[in-house]
C-alpha positions in Angstrom: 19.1 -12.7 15.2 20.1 -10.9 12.3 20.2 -6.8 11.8 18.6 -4.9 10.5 15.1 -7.2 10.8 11.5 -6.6 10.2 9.3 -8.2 12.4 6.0 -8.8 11.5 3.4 -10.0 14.2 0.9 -11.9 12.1 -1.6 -12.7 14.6 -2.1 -8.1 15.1 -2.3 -8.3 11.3 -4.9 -11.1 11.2 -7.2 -8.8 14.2 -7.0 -5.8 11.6 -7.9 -7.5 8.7 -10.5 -9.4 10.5 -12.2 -5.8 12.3 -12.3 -4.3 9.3 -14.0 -6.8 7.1 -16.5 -7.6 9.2 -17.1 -3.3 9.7 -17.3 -2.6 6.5 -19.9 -5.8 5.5 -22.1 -4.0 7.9 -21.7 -1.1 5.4 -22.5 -3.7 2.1 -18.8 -3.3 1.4 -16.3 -6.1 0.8 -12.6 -5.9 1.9 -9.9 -6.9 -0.8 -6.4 -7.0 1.3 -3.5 -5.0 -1.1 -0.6 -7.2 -0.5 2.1 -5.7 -2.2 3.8 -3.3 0.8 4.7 -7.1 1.9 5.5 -8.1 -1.6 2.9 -10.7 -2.1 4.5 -12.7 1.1 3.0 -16.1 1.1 3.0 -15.8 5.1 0.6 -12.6 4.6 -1.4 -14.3 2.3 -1.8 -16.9 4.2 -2.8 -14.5 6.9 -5.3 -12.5 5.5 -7.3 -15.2 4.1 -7.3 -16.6 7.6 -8.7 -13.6 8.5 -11.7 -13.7 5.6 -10.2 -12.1 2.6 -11.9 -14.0 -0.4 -10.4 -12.3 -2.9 -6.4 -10.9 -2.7 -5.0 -7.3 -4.8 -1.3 -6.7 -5.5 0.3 -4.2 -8.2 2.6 -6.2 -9.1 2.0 -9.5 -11.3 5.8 -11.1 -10.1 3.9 -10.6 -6.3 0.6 -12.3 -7.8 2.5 -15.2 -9.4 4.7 -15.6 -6.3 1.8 -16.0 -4.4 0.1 -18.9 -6.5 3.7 -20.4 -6.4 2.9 -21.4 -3.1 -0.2 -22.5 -3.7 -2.7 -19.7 -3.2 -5.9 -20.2 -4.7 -8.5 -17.3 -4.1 -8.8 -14.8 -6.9 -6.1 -12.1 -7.6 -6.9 -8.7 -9.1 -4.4 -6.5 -10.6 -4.3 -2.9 -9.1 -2.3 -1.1 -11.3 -3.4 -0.8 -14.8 -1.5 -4.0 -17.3 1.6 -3.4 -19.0 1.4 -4.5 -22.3 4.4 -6.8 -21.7 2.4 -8.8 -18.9 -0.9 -9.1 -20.5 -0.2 -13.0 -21.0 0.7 -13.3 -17.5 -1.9 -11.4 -16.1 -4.9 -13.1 -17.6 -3.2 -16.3 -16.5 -2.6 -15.5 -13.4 -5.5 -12.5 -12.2 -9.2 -13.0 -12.3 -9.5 -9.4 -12.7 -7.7 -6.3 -13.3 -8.1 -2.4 -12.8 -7.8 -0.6 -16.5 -8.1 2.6 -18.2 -7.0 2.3 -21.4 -8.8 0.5 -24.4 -5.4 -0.5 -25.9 -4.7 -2.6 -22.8 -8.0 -4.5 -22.6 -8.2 -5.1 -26.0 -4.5 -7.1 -25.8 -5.8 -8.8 -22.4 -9.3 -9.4 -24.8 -6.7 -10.7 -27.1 -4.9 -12.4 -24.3 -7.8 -14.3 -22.5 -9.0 -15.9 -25.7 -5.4 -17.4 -26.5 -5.5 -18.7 -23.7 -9.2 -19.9 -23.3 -10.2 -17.7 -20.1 -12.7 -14.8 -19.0 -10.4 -12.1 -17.9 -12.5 -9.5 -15.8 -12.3 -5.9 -16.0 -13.1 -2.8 -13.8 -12.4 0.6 -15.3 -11.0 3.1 -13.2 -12.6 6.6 -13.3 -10.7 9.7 -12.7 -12.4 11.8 -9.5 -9.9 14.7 -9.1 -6.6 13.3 -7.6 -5.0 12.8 -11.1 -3.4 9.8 -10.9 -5.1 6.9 -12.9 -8.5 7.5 -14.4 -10.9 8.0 -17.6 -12.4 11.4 -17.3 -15.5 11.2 -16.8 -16.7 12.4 -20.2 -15.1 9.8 -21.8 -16.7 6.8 -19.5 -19.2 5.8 -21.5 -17.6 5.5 -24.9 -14.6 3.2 -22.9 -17.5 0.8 -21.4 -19.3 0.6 -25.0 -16.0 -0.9 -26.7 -15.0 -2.8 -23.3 -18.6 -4.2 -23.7 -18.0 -5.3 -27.4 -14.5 -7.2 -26.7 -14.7 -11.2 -26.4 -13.3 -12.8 -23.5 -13.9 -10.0 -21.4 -16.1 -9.5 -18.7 -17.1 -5.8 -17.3 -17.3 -6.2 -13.6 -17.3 -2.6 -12.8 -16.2 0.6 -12.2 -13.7 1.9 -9.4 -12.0 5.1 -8.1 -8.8 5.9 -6.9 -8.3 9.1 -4.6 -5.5 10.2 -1.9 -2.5 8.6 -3.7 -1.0 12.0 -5.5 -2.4 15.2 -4.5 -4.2 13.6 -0.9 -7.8 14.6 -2.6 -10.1 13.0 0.2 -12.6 11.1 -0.4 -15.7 12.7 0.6 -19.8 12.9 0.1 -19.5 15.2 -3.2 -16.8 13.0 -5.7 -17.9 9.5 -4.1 -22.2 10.8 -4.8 -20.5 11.8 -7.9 -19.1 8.2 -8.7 -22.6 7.0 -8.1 -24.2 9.3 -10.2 -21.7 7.5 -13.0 -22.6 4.3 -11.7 -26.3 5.2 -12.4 -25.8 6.8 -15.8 -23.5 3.4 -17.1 -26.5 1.2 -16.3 -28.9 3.1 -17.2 -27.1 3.5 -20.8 -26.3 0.0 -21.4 -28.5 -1.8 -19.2 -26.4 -3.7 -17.0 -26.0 -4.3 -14.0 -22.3 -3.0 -12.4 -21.3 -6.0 -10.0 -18.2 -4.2 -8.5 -17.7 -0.7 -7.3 -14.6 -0.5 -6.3 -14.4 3.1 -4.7 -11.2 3.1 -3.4 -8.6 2.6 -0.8 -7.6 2.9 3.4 -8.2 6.7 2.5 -11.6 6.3 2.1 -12.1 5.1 5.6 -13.8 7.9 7.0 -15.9 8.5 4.6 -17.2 4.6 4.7 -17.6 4.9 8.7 -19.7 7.8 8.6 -22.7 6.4 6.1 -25.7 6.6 7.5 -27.0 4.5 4.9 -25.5 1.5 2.1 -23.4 3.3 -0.4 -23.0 2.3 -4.5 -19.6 1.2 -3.1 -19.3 -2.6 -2.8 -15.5 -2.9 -2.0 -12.8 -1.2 -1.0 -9.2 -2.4 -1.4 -6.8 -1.5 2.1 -3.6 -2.0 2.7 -2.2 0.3 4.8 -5.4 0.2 6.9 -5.2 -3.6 7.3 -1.2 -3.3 8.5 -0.7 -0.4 10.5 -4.0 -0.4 12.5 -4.9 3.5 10.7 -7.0 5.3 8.6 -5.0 6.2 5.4 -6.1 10.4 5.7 -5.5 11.9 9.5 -3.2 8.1 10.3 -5.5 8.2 13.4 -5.4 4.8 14.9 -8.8 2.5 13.9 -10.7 1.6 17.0 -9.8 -2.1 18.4 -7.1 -2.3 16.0 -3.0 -3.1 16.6 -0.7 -0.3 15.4 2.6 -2.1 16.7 2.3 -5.4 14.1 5.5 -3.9 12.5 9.3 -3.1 14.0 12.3 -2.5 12.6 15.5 -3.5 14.3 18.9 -1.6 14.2 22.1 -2.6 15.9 24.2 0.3 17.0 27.8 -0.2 15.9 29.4 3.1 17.3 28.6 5.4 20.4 30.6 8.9 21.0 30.2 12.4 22.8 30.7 14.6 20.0 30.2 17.8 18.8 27.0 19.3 17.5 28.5 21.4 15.0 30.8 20.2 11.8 33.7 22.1 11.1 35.8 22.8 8.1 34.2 24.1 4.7 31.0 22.5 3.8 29.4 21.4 0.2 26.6 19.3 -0.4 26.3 15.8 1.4 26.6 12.8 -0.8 22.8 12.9 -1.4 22.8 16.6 -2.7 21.6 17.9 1.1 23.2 20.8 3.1 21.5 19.8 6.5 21.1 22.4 9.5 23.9 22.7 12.0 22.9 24.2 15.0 25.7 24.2 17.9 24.0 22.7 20.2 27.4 21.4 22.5 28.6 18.2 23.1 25.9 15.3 22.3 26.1 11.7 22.8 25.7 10.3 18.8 25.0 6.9 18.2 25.4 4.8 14.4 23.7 2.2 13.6 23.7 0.1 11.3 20.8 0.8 9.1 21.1 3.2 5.9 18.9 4.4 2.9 19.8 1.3 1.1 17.6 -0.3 4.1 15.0 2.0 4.6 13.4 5.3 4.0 14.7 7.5 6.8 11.1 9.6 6.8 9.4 6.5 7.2 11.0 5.7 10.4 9.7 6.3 13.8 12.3 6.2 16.9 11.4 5.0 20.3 11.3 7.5 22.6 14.6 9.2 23.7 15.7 8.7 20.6 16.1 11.2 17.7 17.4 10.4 14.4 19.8 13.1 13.1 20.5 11.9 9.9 21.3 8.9 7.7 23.1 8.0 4.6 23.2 4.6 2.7 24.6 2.8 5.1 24.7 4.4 8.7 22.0 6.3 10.8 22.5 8.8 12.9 21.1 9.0 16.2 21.2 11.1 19.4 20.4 9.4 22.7 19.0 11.9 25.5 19.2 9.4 27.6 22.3 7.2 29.0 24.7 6.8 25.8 23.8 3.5 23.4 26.4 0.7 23.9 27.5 -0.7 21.3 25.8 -3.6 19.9 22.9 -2.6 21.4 19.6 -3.2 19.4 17.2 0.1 18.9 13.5 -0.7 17.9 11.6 1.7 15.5 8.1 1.4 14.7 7.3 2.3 10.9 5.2 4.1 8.6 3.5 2.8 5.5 7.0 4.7 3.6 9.4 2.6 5.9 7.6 -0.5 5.7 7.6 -0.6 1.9 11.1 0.3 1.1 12.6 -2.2 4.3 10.2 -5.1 3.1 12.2 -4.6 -0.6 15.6 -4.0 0.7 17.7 -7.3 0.0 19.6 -6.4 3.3 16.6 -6.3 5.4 15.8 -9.7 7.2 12.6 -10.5 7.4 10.7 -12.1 10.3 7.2 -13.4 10.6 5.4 -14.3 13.8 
């Protein structure tokens, strides 16, 4: 087989997706899969719908439209807010989409009527982690003029937490979010279809309600893949957290010296890493570099630590027998490793 090389065990992924939608339904809250650590793979599409998804979330609308390229049907919302540039292709392509800004829904109000569809809209409100967000002051005035655009339908509001600054979410901001909930209704006199209240972080919080929650979905990802809760990456009860390896071949094994010598400057990627004299070690490269993966999103098997990598060679220190060469290493990955080896070109990728 060819290194380096993902390999993705569908059928752990499918037991996830399917443990924690049926969970959370006991909870009143609906599972949306995020697809785009996997880059909107047809395969994982394919999988999670298998599994019960009814509804599939990407952030990116090339991983949306590669997934109705081969022929997936269910509806497709947009997690990260429009680009101007896209709004065509999103309301052709997304039954809903997460916004915050009235410039953007108005061009995908502008949008949806060119092109003779409903687009739907959730607006996202800000809870304290300051990423995307209307303050909450300013909530009400962006659902009076979302309200008054044709071709747009307000399905809800949602929440984003965890992402930035790791603000949890917790019985204060998400009662908060249902106080706004209340207020929005009351106001207009509607009734809010979706709450979207957030994401694999909000776990935790959903397993612990003692009773059903304003929340009606929750969109998970890393949850869903990895077999964890997004906050404390504890492993979920009854579900796999070895769906996902990443291959390396080693092409070079030598007993050498801890220590560099000569005069040192920066490394090629502006690091002066620790050099403790620690002897003679048995080093291993393999073939696997930065322009393959994120180094801290890599996990070694065990007897093996990773000393250091660079684009195109890894670093490794066997306290075992020494590596022979040509020898494959498996590594079991984080949600940082799995995104950046699922978008390196050099990466092959293998579903099962």
């Amino acid at each position: 087989m060819i290194n380096p090389r993902l390999e993705i065990d569908c059928a752990k992924i499918a037991v996830n997706a399917s443990l924690l939608i049926d969970k959370l339904k006991r909870h009143g809250i609906d599972v949306v899969p995020v697809t785009k650590v996997f880059m909107g793979h047809p395969k994982i599409a394919a999988t999670l719908i298998e599994s019960g998804a009814t509804m599939l979330a990407d952030s990116r609308i090339e991983n949306i439209e590669r997934m109705r390229r081969a022929g997936i049907t269910i509806p497709m919302m947009l997690i990260r807010s429009p680009m101007l540039s896209q709004v065509n292709r999103v309301v052709l392509n997304c039954e809903i989409s997460l916004n915050t800004e009235l410039f953007t829904i108005s061009a995908l109000s502008k949008a949806a009527k060119k092109a003779g569809y409903c687009h739907g809209v959730i607006v996202m409100v800000e809870l304290g982690d300051l990423r995307e967000g209307v303050m909450p002051d300013l909530l009400s005035n962006t659902i009076r003029q979302t309200l008054a655009l044709s071709n747009i339908d307000l399905k809800g509001i949602g929440a984003n937490l965890a992402c930035r600054y790791g603000i949890a979410p917790e019985q204060e901001n998400m009662a908060f979010l249902a106080k706004l909930v209340i207020e929005v209704e009351n106001q207009f006199g509607i009734r809010l279809q979706v709450i979207s209240g957030g994401n694999s972080a909000n776990l935790l919080w959903a397993f612990n309600l003692d009773q059903r929650s304003c929340v009606t979905q929750l969109r998970l990802g890393e949850s869903i893949f990895f077999g964890v809760e997004a906050l404390n990456k504890r492993p979920i009860a009854g579900a796999n957290t070895d769906a996902i390896s990443l291959v390396a071949e080693v092409i070079e094994s030598s007993n050498k010296p801890s220590k560099p010598w000569g005069r040192r400057y920066q490394n090629a990627f502006g690091e002066t890493p620790e050099a403790v004299d620690r002897g003679q070690v048995d080093q291993a490269l393999l073939a696997l570099g930065r322009q393959d993966v994120n180094p801290s999103g890599v996990i070694p098997p065990k007897g093996i630590t990773i000393l250091a990598s660079s684009s195109d060679h890894m670093v490794v220190e066997s306290a075992e027998a020494p590596l022979k060469i040509g020898q494959e290493i498996r590594f079991k990955l984080d949600y940082v490793g799995l995104l950046s080896a699922m978008t390196s070109p050099y990466v092959r990728k293998y579903f099962y």
